[in-house]
C-alpha positions as CSV (number, residue, x, y, z in Angstrom):
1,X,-84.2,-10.4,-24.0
2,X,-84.7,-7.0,-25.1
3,X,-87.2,-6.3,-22.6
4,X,-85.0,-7.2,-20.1
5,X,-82.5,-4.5,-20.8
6,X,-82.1,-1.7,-18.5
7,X,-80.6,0.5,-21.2
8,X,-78.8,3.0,-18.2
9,X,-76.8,-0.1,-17.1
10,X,-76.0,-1.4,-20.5
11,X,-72.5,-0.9,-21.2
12,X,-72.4,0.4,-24.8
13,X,-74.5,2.7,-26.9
14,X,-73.8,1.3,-30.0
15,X,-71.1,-1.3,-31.5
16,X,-69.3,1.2,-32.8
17,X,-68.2,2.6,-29.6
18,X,-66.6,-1.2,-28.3
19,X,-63.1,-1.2,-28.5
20,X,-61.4,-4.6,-29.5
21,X,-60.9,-6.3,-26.4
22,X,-64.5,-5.5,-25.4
23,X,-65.6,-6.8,-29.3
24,X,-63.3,-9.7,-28.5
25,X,-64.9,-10.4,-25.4
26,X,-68.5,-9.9,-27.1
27,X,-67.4,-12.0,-29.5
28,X,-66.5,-14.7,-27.3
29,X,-69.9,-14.3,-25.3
30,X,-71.8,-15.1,-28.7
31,X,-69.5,-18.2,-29.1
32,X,-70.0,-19.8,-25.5
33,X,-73.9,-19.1,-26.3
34,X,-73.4,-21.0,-29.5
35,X,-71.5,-23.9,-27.5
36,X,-75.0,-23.6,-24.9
37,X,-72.6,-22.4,-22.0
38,X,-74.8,-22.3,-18.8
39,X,-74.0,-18.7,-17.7
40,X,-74.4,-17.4,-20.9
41,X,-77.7,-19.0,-22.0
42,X,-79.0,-16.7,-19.4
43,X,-80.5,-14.0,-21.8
44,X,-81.9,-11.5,-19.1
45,X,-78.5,-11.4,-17.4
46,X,-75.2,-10.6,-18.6
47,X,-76.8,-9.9,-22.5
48,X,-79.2,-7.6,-20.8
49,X,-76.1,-5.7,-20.1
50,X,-73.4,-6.2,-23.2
51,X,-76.8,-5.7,-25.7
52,X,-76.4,-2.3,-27.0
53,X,-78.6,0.6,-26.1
54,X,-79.1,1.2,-29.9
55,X,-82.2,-0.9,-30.5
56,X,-81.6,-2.0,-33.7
57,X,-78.6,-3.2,-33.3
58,X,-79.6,-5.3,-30.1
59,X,-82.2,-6.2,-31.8
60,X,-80.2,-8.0,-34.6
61,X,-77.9,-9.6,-31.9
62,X,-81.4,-10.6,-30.1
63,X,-82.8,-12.3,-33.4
64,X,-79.6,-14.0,-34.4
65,X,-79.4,-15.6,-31.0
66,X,-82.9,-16.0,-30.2
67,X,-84.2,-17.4,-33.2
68,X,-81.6,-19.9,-33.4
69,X,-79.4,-18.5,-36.2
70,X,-76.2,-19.7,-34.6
71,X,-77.2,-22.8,-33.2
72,X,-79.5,-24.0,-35.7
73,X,-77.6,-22.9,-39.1
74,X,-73.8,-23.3,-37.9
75,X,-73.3,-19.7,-38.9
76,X,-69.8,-18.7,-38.2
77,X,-67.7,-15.5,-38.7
78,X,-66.5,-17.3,-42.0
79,X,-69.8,-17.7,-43.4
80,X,-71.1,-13.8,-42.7
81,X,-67.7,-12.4,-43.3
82,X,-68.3,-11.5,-47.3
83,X,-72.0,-10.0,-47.5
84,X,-71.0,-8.2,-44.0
85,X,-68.1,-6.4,-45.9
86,X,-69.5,-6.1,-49.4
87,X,-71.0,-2.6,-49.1
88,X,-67.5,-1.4,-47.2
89,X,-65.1,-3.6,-48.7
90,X,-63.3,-1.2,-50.8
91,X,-62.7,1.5,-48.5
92,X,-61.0,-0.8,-45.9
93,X,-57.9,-1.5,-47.9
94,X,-58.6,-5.3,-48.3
95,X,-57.5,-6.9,-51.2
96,X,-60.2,-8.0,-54.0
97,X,-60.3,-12.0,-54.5
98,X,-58.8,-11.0,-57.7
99,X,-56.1,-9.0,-56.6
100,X,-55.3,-12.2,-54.1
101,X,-55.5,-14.5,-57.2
102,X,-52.9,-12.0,-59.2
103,X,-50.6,-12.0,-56.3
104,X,-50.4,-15.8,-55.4
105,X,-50.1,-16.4,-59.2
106,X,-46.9,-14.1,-59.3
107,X,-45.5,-16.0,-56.0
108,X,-45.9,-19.0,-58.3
109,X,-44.4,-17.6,-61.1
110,X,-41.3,-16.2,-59.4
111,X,-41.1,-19.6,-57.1
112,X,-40.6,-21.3,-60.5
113,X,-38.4,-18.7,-62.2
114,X,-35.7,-19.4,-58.8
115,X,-36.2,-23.3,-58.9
116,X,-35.0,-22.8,-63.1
């Protein structure tokens, strides 16, 4: 796969650059892959062009797709979401688990308070 990629026709340099609907649509590509769509099995064609020029990072997307990690562990964006965000987490502005916890426990509270 990587050595398939012609990094002057790939279309990004890094993920960074992707804006969402091109994420969404990369996203989707890694789905039908998962689901063993025909056109998208095709590693040396239309990943040879969404892979990123950035080595490293193609190489991760090469690795999880090539070495079965989505087909053969079930990963899914649920499963990766907490140790991808755990070293950004805080600067993102998403609430902690615990802050989640405090919150839903005060809906209950008050919920109970205007049933009294």
């Amino acid at each position: 796969m990587l050595e398939n990629r012609n990094v002057e026709n790939c279309y990004y340099d890094t993920f960074d650059n992707m804006n969402l609907g091109n994420l969404t649509l990369f996203c989707k590509l890694i789905k039908l892959y998962a689901r063993g769509d025909e056109e998208a099995q095709d590693l040396g064609g239309i990943w040879a062009e969404m892979l990123p020029t950035n080595k490293e990072k193609a190489l991760f997307v090469a690795q999880l797709l090539c070495d079965g990690g989505i087909n053969k562990y079930g990963l899914s964006c649920a499963g990766l979401t907490e140790n991808l965000l755990k070293d950004i987490f805080n600067s993102i502005g998403l609430a902690t688990a615990k802050e989640v916890d405090e919150h839903l426990a005060n809906m209950d509270k008050e919920e109970a308070e205007l049933k009294e």
